[in-house]
N, C-alpha and C positions, 0 to 999 in steps of 0.2 A: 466403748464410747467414753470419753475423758468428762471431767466433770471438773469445772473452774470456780472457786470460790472468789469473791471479790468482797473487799473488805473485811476479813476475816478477825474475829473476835474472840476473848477465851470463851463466852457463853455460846455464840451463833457467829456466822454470817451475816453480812446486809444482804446479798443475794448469792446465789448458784447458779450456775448456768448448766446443762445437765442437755448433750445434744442441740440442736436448734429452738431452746427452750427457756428463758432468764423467770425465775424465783425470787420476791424480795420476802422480808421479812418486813416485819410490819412495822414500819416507819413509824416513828413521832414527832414532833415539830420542838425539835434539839435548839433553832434560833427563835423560836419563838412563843416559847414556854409563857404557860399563864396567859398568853392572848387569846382572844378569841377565835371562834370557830373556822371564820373566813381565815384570817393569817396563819392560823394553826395550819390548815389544808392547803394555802399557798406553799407555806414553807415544805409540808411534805412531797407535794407535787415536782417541788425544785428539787429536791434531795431524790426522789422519784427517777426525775429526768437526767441526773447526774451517774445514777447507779444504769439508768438503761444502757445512758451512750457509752459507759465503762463493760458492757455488756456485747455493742454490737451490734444495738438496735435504739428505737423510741418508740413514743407515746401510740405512732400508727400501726403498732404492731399489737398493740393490748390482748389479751385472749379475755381475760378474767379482774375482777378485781372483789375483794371483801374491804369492808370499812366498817368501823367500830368506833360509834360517839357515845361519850361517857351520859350526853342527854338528847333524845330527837326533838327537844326545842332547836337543837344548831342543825336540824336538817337541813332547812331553807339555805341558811348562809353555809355551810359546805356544796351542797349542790348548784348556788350561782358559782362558786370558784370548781368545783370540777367539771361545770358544762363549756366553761368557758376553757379549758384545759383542752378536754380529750378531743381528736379528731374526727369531724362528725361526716359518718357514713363509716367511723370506722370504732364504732363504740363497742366494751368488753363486756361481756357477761358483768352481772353486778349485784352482790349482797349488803345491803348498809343494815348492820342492828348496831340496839344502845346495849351497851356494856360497860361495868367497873373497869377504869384502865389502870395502867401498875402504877401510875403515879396523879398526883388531885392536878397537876397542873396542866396536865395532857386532857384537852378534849375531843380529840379527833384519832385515830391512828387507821394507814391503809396498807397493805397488800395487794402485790398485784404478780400475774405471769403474765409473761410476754414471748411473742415468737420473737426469733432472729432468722432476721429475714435476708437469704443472700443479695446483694445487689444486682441489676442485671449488667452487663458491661454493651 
């Protein structure tokens, strides 16, 4: 089984694809540094959505996802901007903890797998 990197970095990957199966690495919100919580989580979602379709799939394929806020006061406003995201009846598994993130200007960061799903013809 072939295993496809996309985006590939000298540290990591932004994702893997590994079988019918897409991997990111956990996103930070690159255009949107030092905003808050809601834009933070916008802008990962889009960068999210941009790594899926580079992939061979999207959002309705989610398996899983983890999320990591450096404070769960920004629960409330990341979770209106991710309910509003994901496709409903087709929500992923889901861990949100607060964590120290690698930099003071990040307060959101998410991870997700996703299937890739053939299309039918």
């Amino acid at each position: 089984m072939s295993i496809k990197r996309i985006k590939v970095g000298s540290r990591m990957s932004q994702a893997v694809v590994h079988g019918s199966v897409v991997y990111t690495a956990g996103q930070v919100a690159l255009n949107a540094r030092g905003e808050g919580a809601a834009a933070q989580t916008r802008d990962i979602l889009d960068a999210i959505d941009g790594l899926l379709a580079e992939a061979g799939t999207d959002k309705s394929n989610l398996l899983t996802a983890n999320i990591w806020l450096s404070d769960m006061a920004d629960f409330k406003a990341m979770n209106e901007v991710w309910d509003a995201w994901v496709v409903e009846g087709n929500t992923p598994t889901r861990a949100c903890v607060e964590s120290k993130l690698a930099a003071p200007q990040f307060n959101v960061e998410i991870a997700i797998t996703a299937a890739i799903v053939a299309a039918i013809e």
